[in-house]
Structures are given as structure tokens and as C-alpha cells.
C-alpha positions, 0 to 999 in steps of 0.5 A, spaced: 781 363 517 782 368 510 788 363 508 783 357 509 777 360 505 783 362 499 786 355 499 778 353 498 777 358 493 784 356 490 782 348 489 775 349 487 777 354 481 782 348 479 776 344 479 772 348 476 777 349 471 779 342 470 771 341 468 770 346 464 776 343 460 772 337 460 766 339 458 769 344 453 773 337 450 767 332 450 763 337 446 770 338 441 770 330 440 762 329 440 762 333 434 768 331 431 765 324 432 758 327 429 761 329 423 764 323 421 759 318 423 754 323 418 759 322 413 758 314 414 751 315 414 751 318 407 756 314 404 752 307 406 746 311 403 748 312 397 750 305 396 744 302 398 741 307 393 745 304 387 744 296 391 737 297 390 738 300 384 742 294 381 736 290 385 730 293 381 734 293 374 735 285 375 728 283 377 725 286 371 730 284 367 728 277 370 720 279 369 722 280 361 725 273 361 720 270 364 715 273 359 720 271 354 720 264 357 713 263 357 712 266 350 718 260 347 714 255 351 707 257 349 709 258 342 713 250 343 706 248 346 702 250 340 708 247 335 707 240 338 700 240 339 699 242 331 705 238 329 701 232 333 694 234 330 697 233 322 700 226 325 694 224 327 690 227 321 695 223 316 694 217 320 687 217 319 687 218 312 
């Protein structure tokens, strides 16, 4: 009886071992995995800070050459209307 009980307690010690092994290993390769996926994470952000960035320096570059735009086409307007005025003021003369 005594070599049965020692032939449990032997298995379940190598059992016991061999999860604890395993715990110990997964918890190595999920903070392993962790510190890598953290370094991802920071690199992808800092792109997409630049990215955004990018994007705001080019829609108020957009936004002054509309205004600039509007302003030419405001300023051709007035141009043919006056030009368009003196023609018609010749003619009537």
C-alpha cells in the first residue's frame, strides 16, 4: 500500500511540476508578447500623430488657397463688371 501512495505522490509531483513549468512559460511569453505588442502600439501612434499632423498642415493650406482663390476671382469679377461699365458708358456717348 505505502509503494502505491509513493507511486501517486510521485506522478502527481511530475504533474504538478510539469504545470508549473507551464504556468511559469506562459507568463514568460505573454509578457514577452506584451512588451512587443507595447512597442507596436507606440510606434503606430506616433505615426498617426505625424499623419494627423500632415493632414492639418495641408486642409489650412487648402483653406488659404481658397481664400486666396475667392479673393482673384472677387477681384476678376469686379475687373470685368468695371471694364464692362466703361463699355457701356463709351457706347452711350
Amino acid at each position: 500500500m505505502a509503494e502505491k501512495r509513493r507511486s501517486l505522490v510521485g506522478w502527481l509531483l511530475v504533474r504538478l511540476v510539469i504545470f508549473a513549468v507551464g504556468v511559469g512559460v506562459g507568463y514568460y511569453v505573454r509578457d514577452r508578447e506584451m512588451d512587443r505588442l507595447q512597442a507596436a502600439y507606440e510606434q503606430t501612434k506616433g505615426e498617426l500623430d505625424r499623419i494627423k499632423a500632415s493632414g492639418e498642415v495641408m486642409v489650412e493650406r487648402g483653406r488659404r488657397a481658397g481664400e486666396e482663390l475667392k479673393g482673384g476671382a472677387k477681384a476678376a469679377a469686379d475687373s470685368t463688371k468695371g471694364a464692362l461699365q466703361e463699355i457701356q458708358g463709351g457706347a452711350r456717348q
